[in-house]
N, CA, C and O atoms as CSV, one atom per row, in Angstrom:
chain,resi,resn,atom,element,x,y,z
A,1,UNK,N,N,-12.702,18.624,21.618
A,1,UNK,CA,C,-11.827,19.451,20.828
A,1,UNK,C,C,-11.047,18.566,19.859
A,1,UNK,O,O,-10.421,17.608,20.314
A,2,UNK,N,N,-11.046,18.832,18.537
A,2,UNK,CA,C,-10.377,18.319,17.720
A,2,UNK,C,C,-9.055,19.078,16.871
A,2,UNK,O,O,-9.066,20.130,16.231
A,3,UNK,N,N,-7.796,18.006,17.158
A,3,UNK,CA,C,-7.137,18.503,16.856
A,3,UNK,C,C,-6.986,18.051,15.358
A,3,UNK,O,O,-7.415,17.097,14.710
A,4,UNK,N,N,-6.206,19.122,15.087
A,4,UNK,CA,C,-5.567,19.333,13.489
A,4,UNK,C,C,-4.602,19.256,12.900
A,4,UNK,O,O,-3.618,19.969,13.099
A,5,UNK,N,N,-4.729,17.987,11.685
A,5,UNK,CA,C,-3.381,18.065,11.268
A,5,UNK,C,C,-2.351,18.806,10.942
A,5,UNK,O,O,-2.603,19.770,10.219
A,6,UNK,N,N,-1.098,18.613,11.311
A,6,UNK,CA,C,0.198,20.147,10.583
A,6,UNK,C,C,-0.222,20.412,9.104
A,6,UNK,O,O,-1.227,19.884,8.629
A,7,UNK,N,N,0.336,20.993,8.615
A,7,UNK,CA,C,0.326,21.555,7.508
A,7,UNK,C,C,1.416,20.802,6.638
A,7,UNK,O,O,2.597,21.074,6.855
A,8,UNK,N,N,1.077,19.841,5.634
A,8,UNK,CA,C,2.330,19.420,5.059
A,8,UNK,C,C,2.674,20.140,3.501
A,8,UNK,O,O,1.728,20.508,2.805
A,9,UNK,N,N,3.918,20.284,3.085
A,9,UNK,CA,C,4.734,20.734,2.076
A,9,UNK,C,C,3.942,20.244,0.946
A,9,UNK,O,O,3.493,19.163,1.325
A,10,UNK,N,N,3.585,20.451,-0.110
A,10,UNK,CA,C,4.002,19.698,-1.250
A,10,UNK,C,C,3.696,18.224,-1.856
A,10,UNK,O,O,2.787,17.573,-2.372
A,11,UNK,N,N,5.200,18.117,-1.409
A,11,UNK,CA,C,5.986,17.301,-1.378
A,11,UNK,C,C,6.340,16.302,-0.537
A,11,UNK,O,O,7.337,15.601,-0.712
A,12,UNK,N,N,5.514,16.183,0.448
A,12,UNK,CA,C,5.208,15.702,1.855
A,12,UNK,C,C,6.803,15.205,2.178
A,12,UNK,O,O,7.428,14.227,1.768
A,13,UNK,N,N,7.094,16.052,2.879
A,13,UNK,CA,C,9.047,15.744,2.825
A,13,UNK,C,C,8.769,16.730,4.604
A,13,UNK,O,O,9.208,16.307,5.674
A,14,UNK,N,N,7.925,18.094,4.427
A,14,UNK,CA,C,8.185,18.549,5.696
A,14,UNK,C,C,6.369,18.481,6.358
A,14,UNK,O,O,5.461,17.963,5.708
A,15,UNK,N,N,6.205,19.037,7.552
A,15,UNK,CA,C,5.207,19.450,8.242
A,15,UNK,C,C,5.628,21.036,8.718
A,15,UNK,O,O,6.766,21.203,9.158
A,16,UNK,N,N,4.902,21.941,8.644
A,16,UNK,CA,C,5.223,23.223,8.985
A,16,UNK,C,C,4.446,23.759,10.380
A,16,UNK,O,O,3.216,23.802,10.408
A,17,UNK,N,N,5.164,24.113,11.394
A,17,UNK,CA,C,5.050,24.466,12.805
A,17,UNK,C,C,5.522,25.414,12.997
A,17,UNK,O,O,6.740,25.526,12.859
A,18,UNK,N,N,4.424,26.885,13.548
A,18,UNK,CA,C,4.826,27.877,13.375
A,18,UNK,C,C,5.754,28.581,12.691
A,18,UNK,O,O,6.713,29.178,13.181
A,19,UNK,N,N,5.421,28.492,11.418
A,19,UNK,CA,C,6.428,29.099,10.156
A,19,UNK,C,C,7.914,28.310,10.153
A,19,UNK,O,O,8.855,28.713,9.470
A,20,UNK,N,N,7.975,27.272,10.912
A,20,UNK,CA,C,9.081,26.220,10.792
A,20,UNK,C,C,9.089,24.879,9.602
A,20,UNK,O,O,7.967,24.504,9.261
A,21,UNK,N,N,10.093,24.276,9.074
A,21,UNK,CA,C,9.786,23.370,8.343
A,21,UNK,C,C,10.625,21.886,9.619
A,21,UNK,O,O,11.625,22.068,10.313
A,22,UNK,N,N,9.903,20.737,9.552
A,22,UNK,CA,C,10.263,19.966,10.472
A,22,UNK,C,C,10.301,18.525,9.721
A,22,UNK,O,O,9.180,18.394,9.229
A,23,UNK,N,N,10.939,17.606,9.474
A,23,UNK,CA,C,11.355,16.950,8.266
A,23,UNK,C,C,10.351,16.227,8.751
A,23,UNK,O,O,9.987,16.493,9.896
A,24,UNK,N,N,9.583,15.016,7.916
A,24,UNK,CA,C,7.705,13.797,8.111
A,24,UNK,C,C,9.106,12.628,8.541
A,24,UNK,O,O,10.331,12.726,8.624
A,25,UNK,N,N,7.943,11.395,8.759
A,25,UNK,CA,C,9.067,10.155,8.444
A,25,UNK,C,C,9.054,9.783,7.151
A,25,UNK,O,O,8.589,10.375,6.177
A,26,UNK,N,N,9.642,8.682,7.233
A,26,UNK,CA,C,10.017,8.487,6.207
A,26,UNK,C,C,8.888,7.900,5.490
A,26,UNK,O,O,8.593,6.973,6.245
A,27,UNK,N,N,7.953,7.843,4.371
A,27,UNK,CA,C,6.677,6.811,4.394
A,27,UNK,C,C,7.017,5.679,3.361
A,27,UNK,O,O,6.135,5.122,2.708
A,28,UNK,N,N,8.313,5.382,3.257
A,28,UNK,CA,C,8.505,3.869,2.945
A,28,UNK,C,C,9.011,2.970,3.664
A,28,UNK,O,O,9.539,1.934,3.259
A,29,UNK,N,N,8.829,3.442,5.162
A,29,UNK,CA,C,9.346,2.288,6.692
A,29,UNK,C,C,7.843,1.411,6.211
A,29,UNK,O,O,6.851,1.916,5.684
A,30,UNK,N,N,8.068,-0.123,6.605
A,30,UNK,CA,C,6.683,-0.678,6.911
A,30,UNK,C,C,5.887,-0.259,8.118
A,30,UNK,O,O,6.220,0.404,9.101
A,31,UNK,N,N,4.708,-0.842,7.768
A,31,UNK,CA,C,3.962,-0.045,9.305
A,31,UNK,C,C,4.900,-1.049,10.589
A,31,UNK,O,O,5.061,-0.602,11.724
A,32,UNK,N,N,5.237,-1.906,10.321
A,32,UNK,CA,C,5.823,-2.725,11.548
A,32,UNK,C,C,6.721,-1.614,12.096
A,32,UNK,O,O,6.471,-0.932,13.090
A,33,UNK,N,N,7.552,-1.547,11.495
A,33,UNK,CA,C,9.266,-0.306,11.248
A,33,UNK,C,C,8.880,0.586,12.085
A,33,UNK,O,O,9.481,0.825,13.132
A,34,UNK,N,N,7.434,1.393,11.562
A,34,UNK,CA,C,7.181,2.649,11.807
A,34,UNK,C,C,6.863,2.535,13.303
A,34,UNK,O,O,7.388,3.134,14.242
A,35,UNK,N,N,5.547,1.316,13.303
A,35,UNK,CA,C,5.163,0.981,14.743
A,35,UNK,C,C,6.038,1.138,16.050
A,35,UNK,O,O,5.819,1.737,17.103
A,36,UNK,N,N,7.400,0.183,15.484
A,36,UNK,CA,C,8.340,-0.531,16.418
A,36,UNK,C,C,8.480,1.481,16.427
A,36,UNK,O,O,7.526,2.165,16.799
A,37,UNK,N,N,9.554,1.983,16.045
A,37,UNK,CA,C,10.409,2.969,16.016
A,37,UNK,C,C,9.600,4.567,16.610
A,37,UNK,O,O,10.203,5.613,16.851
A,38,UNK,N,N,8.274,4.357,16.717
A,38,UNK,CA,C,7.115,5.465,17.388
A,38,UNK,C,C,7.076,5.035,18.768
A,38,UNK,O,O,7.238,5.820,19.702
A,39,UNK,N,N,6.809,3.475,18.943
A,39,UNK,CA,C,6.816,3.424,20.282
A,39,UNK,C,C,8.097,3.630,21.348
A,39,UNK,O,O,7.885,3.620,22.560
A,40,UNK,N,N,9.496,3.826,20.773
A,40,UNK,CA,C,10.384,3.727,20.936
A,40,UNK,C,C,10.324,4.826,21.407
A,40,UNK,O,O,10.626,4.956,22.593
A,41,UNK,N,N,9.897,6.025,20.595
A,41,UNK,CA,C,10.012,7.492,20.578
A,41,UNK,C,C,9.584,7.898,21.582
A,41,UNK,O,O,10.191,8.528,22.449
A,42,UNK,N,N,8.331,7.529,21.558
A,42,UNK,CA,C,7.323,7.561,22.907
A,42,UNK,C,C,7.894,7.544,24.446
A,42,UNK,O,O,7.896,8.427,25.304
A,43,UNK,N,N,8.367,6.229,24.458
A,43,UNK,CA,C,8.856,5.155,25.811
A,43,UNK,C,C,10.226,6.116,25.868
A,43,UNK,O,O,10.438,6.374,27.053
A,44,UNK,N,N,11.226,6.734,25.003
A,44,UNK,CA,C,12.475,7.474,25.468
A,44,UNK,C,C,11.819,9.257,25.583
A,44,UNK,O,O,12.519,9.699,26.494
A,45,UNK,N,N,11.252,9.958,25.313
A,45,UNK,CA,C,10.765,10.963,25.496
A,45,UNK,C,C,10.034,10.552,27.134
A,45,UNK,O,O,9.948,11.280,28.123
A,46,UNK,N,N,9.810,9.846,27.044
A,46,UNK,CA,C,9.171,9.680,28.730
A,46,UNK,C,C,9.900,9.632,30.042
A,46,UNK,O,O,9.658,9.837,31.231
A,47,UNK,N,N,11.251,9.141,29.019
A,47,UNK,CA,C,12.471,8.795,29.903
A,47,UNK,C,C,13.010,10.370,30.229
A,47,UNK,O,O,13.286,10.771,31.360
A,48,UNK,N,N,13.076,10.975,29.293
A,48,UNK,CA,C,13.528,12.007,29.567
A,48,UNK,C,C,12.777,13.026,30.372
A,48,UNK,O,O,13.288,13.622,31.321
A,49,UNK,N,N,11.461,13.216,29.930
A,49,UNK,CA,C,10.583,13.645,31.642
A,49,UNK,C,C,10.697,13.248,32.874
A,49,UNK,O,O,10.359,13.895,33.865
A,50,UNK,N,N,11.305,11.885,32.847
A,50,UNK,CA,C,11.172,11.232,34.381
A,50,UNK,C,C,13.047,11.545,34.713
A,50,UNK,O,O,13.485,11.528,35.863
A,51,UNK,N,N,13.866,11.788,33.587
A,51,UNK,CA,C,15.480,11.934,34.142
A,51,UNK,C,C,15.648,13.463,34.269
A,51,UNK,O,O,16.764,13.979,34.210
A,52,UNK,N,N,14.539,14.165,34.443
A,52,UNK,CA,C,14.869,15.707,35.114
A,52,UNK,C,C,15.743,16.057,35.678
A,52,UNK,O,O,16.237,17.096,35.239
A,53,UNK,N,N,16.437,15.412,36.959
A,53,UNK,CA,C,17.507,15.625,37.935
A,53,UNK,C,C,18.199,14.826,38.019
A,53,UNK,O,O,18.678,14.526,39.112
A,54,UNK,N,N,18.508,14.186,36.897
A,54,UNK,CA,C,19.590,12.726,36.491
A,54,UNK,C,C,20.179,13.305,35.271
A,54,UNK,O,O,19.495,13.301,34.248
A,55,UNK,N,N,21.499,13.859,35.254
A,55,UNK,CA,C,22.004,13.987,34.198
A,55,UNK,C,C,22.413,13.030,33.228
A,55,UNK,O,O,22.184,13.228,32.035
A,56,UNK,N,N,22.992,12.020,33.628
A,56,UNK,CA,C,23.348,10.547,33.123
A,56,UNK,C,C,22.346,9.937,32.108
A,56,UNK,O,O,22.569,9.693,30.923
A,57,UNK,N,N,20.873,9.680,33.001
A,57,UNK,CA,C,19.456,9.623,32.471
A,57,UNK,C,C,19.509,10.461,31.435
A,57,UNK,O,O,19.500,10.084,30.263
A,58,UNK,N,N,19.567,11.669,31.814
A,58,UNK,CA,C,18.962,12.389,30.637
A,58,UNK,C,C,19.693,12.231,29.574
A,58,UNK,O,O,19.025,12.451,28.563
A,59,UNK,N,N,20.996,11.889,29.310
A,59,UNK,CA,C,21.737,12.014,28.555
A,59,UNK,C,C,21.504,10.755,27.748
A,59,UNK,O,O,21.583,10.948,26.535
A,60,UNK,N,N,21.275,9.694,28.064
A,60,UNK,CA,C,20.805,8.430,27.522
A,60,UNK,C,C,19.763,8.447,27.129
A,60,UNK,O,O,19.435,7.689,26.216
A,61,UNK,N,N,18.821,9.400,27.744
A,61,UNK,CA,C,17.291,9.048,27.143
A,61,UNK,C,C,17.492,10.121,26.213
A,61,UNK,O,O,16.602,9.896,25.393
A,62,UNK,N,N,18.144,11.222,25.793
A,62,UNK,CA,C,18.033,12.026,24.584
A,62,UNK,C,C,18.793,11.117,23.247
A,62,UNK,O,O,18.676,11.163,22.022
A,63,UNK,N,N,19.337,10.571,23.880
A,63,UNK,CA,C,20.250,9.606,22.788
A,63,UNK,C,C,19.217,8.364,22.216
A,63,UNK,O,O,18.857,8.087,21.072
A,64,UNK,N,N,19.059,8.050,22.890
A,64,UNK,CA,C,17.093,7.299,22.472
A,64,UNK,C,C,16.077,8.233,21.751
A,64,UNK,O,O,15.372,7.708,20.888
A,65,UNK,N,N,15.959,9.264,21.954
A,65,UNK,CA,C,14.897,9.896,21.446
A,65,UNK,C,C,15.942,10.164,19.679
A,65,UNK,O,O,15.503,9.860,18.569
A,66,UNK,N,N,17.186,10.726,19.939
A,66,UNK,CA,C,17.588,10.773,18.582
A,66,UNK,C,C,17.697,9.759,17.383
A,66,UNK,O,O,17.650,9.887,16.159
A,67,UNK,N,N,17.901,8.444,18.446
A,67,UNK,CA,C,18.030,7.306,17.564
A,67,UNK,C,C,16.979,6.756,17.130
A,67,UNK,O,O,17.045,6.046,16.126
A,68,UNK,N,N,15.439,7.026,17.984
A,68,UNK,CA,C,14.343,6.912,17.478
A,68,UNK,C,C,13.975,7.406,16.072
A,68,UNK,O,O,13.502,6.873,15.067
A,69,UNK,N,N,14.385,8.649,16.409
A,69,UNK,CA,C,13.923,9.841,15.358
A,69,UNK,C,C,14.581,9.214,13.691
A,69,UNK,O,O,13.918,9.135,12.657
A,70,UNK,N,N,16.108,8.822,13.875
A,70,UNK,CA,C,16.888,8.779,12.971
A,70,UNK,C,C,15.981,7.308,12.615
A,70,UNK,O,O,15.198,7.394,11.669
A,71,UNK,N,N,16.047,6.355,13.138
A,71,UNK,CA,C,15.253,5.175,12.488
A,71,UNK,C,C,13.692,5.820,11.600
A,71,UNK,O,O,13.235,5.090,10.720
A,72,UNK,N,N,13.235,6.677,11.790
A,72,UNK,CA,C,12.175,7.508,11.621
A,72,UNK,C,C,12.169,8.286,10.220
A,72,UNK,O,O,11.211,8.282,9.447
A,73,UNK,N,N,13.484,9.012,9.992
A,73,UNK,CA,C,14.013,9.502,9.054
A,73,UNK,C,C,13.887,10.516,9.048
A,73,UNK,O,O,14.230,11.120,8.031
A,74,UNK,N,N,13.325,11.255,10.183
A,74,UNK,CA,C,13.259,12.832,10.895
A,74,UNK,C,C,14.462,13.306,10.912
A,74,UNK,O,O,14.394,14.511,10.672
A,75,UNK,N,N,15.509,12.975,11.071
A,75,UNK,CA,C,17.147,13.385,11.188
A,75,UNK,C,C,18.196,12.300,10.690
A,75,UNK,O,O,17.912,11.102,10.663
A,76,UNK,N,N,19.355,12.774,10.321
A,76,UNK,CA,C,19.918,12.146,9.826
A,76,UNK,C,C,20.040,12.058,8.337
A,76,UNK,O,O,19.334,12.768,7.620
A,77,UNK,N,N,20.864,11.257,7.873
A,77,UNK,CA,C,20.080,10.834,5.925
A,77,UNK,C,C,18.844,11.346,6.132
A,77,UNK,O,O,18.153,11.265,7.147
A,78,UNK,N,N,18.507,12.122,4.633
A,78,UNK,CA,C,17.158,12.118,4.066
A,78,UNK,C,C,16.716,10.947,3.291
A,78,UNK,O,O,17.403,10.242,2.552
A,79,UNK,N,N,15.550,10.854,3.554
A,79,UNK,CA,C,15.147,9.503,3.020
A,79,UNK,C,C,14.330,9.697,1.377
A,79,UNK,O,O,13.467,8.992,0.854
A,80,UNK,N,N,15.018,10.949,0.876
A,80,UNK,CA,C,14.470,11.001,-0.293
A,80,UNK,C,C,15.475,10.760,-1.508
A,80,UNK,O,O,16.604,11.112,-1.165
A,81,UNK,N,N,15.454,10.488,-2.241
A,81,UNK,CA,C,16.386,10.223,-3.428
A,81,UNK,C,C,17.027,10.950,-4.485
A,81,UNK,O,O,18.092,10.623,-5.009
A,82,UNK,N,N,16.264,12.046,-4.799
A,82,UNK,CA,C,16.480,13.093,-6.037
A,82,UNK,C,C,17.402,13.901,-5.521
A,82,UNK,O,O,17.429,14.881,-6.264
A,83,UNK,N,N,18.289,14.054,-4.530
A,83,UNK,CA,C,19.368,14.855,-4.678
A,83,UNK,C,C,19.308,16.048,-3.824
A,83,UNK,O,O,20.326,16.679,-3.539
A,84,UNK,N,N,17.612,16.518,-3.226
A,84,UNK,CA,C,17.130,17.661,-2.870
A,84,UNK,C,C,17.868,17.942,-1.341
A,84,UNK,O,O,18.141,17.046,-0.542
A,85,UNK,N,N,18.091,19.228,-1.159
A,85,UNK,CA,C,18.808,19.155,-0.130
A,85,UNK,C,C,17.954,19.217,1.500
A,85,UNK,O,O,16.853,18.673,1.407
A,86,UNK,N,N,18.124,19.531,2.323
A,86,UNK,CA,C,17.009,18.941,3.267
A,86,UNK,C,C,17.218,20.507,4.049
A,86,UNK,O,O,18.273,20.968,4.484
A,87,UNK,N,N,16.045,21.046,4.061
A,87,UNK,CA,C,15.512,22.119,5.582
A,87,UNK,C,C,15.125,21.776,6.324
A,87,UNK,O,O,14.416,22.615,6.879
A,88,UNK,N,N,15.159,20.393,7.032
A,88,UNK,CA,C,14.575,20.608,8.507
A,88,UNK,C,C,15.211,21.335,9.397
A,88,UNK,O,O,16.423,21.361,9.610
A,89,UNK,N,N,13.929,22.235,10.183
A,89,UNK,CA,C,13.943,23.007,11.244
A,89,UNK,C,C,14.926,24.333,10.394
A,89,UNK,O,O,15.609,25.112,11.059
A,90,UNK,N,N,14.895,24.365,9.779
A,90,UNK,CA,C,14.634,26.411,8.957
A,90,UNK,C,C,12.942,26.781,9.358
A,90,UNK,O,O,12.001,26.186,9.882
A,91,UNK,N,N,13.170,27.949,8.845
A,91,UNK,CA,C,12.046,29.170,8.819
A,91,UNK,C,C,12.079,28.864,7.673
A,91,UNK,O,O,13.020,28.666,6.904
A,92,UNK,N,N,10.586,28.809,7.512
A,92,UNK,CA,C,10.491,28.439,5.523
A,92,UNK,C,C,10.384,29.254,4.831
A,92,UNK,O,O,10.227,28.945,3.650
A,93,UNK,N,N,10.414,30.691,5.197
A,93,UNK,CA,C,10.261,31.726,4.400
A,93,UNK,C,C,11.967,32.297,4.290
A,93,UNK,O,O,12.215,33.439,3.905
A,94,UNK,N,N,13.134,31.240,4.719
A,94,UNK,CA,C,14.162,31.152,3.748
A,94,UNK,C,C,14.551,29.756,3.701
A,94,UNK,O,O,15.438,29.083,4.225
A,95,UNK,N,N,13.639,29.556,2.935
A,95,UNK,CA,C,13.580,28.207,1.793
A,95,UNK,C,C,12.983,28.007,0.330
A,95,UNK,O,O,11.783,28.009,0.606
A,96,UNK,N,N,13.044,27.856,-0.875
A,96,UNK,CA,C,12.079,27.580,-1.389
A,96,UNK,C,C,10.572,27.131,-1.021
A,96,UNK,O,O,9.653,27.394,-1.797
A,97,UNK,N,N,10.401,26.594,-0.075
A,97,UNK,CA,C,8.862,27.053,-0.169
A,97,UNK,C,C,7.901,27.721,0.005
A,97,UNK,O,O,6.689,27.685,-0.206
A,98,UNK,N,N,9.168,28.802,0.739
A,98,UNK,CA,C,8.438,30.441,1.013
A,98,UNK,C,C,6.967,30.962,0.275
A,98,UNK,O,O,5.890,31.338,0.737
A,99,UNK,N,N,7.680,30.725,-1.580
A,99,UNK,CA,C,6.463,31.433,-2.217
A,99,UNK,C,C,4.951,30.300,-2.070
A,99,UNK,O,O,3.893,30.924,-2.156
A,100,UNK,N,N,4.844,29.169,-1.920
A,100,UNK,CA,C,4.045,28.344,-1.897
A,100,UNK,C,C,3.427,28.888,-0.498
A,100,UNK,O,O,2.270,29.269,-0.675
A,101,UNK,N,N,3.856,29.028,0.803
A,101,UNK,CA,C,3.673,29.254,2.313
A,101,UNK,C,C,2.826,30.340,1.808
A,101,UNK,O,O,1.597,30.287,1.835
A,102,UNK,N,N,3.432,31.221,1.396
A,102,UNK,CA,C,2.883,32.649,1.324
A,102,UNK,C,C,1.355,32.809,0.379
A,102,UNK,O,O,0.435,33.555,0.715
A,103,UNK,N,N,1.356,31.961,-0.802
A,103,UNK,CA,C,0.255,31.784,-1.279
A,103,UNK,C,C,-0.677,31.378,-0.416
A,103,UNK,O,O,-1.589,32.169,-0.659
A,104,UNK,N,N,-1.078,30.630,0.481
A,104,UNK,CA,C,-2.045,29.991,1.051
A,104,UNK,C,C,-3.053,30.697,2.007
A,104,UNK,O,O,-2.827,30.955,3.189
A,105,UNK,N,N,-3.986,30.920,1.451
A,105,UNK,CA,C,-5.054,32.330,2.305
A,105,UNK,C,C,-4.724,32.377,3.858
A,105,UNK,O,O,-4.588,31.503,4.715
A,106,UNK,N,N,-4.662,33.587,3.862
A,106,UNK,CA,C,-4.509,33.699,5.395
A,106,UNK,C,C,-2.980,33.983,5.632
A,106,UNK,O,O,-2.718,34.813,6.502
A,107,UNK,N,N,-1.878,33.352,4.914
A,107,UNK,CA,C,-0.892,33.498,5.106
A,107,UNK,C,C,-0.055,34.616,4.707
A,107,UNK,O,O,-0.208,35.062,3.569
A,108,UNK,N,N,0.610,35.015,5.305
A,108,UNK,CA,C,1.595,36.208,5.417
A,108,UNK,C,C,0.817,37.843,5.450
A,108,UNK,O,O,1.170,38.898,4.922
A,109,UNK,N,N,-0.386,37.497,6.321
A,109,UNK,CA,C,-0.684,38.733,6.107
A,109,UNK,C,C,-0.176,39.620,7.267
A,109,UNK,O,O,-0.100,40.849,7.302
A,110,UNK,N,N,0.220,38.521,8.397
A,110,UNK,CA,C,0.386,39.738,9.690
A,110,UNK,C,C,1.438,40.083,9.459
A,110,UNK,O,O,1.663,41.066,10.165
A,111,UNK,N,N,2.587,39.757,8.621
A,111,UNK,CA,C,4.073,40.586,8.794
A,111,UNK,C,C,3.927,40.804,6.930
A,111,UNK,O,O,3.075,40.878,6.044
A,112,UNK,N,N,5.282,40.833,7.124
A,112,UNK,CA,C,5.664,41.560,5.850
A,112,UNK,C,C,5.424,42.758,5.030
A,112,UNK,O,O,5.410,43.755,5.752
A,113,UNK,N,N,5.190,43.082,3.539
A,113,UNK,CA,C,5.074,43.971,2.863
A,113,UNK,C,C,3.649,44.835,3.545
A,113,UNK,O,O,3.210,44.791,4.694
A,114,UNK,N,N,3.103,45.692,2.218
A,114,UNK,CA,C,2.051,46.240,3.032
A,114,UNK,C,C,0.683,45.602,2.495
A,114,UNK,O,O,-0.495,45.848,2.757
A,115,UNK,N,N,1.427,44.505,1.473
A,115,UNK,CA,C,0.352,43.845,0.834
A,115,UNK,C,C,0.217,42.347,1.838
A,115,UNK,O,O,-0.364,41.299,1.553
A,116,UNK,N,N,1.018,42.725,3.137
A,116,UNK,CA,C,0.829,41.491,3.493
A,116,UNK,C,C,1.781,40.390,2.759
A,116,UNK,O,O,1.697,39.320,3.361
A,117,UNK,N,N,2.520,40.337,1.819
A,117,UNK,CA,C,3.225,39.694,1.516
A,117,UNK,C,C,4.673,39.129,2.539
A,117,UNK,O,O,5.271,40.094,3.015
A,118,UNK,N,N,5.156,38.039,2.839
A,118,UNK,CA,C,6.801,38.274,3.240
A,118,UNK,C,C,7.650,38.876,2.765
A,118,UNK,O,O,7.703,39.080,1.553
A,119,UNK,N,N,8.548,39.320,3.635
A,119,UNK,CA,C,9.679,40.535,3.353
A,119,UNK,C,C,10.626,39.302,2.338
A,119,UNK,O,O,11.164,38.300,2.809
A,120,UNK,N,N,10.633,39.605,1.255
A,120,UNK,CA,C,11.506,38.384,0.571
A,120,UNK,C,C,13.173,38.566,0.609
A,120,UNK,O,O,14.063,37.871,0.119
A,121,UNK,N,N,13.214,39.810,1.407
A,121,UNK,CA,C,14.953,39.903,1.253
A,121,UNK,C,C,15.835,38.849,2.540
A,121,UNK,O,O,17.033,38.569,2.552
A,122,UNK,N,N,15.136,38.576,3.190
A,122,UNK,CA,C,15.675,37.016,3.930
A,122,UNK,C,C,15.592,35.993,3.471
A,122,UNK,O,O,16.064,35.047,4.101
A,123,UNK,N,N,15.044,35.800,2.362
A,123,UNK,CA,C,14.754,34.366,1.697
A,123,UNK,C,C,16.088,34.178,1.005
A,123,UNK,O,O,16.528,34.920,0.126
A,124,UNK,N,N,16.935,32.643,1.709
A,124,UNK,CA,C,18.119,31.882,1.067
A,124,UNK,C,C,17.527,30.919,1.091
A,124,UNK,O,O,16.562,30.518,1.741
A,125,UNK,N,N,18.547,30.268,-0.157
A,125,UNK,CA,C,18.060,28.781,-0.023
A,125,UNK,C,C,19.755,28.410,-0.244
A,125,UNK,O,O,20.650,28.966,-0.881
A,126,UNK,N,N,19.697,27.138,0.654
A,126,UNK,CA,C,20.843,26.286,1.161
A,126,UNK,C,C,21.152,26.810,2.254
A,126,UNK,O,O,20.530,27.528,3.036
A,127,UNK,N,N,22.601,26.211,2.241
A,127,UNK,CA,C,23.383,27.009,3.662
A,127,UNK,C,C,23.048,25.967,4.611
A,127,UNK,O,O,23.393,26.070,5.789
């Protein structure tokens, strides 16, 4: 079974997961950066499976997984420059890239209008 890449934006800024937008890393870490800061991710997400009934644990190993992430550029500063403001983890159909989402065959046909379109009266952007 082969799996499949997410779906990226554009603008490769998000990956989209179940109609979610979820911020990429950053792709001007070196691969060293990236290396070091994945395995990190890895090794504290593990921590946190194994601190199930350790609150203490868990609380340290989520603090690892965030600081992973943030070296990553998944959270925290955006690691982009132009000013753009950042949706990670919105529903992208209130975001600007709603109308792009919605173009893409297949998409938006199970909800919305009767054309299959998204209901566009939830679509904000900011906030």
């Amino acid at each position: 079974m082969t799996r499949q890449a997410p779906l990226r934006t554009p603008d490769g800024r998000y990956i989209v997961v179940d109609g979610r937008l979820w911020r990429t890393s950053n792709p001007h870490l070196s691969e060293a950066e990236r290396a070091e800061a994945v395995s990190e991710l890895m090794a504290a997400r593990r921590a946190v499976k194994a601190a199930a009934e350790d609150a203490q644990a868990m609380a340290e190993a989520r603090r690892r997984v965030d600081s992973a992430k943030r070296r990553l550029g998944e959270r925290g500063p955006v690691w982009w420059t132009d000013g753009a403001p950042d949706y990670n983890r919105r529903a992208i159909a209130r975001t600007p890239y709603a109308t792009w989402y919605a173009a893409l065959e297949g998409r938006g046909k199970s909800r919305g209008g009767p054309d299959g379109a998204p209901n566009r009266r939830s679509v904000r952007i900011g906030r």
